[in-house]
C-alpha angles and dihedrals in degrees: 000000000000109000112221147184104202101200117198103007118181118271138207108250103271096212089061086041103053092040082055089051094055089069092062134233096284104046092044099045082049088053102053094049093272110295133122097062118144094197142244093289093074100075127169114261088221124011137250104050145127145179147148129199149130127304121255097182131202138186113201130179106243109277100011118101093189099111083052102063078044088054097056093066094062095044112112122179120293094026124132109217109229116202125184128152131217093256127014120300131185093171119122094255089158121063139167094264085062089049090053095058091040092059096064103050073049102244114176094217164294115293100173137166076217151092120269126189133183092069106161093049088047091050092052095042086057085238109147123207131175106197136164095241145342117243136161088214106123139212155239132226100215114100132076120244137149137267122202100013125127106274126177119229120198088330104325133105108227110186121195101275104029112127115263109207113183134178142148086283087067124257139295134186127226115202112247089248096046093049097103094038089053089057085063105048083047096058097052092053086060091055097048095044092055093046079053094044092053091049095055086049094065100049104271119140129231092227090062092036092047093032095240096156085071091050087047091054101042088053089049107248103158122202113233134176117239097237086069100036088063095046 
């Protein structure tokens, strides 16, 4: 395997990112056909944020952090820090010393098939982390790996430069090209969700707004009364 540091990869514009990350993973999943989704393994290490911004990916052996402090020196601000190993790792590989050199260069946070310890540092520095698991178990610096290469996270490809949202619904990846066309799909799940929300205010039922009565039908529910069901 060739070990690399990829250094200025291209990135998805962060103004578009962080505007797609406003509405949210759900909404936007929802919006782009569902895909992107990382899965319901990724949790946030501390409730309540989100944010969105650019890959910087990194591919590290299990146990060893090394890639990571690698990783720091190409970070630049807005950008989200990917970790993934070569096999699976539920070591603490990400720590609050980490988080203390990524705040600076103004890195948005941690998103990690990993472990991460140091969590109630992490929670009162702001500095938000999804992560696989949390786990005290610490590291070594001693094996070769990549920054900034394509990696694939629970199923998805993730390249240096893609847009990382992340919320309390879990984390999806854009990819870098899709990212303005995404804001727009966005937005009109938003539209329709609030035409829907109104509707549902005044009384009106999702079977009759979606057409469900057909799909009932169709599947053969039948409506019967409970006199005869319990005949």
């Amino acid at each position: 395997m060739r070990n690399v540091i990829v250094t200025d990869p291209p990135r998805a514009d962060l103004d578009h990112v962080t505007k797609l990350a406003g509405y949210g993973v759900a909404t936007v999943h929802e919006a782009l056909g569902r895909v992107g989704y990382l899965g319901p393994r990724l949790r946030p290490v501390h409730p309540g944020a989100r944010v969105g911004g650019t890959a910087v990916t990194v591919l590290c052996w299990p146990g060893d952090n090394l890639m990571i402090h690698a990783a720091v020196e190409q970070c630049r601000p807005g950008d989200v820090l990917v970790v993934t190993t070569t096999s699976p790792c539920g070591d603490g590989l990400f720590g609050e010393l980490f988080a203390t050199a990524l705040q600076p260069r103004g890195v948005r946070g941690l998103v990690t098939t990993t472990g991460v310890r140091d969590v109630a540092e992490l929670r009162a520095m702001g500095f938000p982390v999804w992560s696989a698991a949390v786990s005290a178990q610490g590291t070594v610096k001693a094996t070769a790996g990549s920054v900034n290469v394509p990696i694939v996270v629970e199923g998805q490809l993730i390249r240096a430069g893609d847009a990382i949202l992340a919320d309390d619904d879990g984390v999806m990846v854009v990819p870098r090209l899709e990212v303005a066309s995404a804001l727009e799909a966005a937005q009109a799940r938003v539209d329709k969700e609030s035409a829907s929300r109104e509707a549902f205010r005044n009384g009106e039922l999702g079977l009759d707004r979606y057409g469900l009565r057909a799909k009932l039908a169709e599947l053969g529910v039948e409506y019967v009364s409970a006199a005869s069901y319990l005949e």
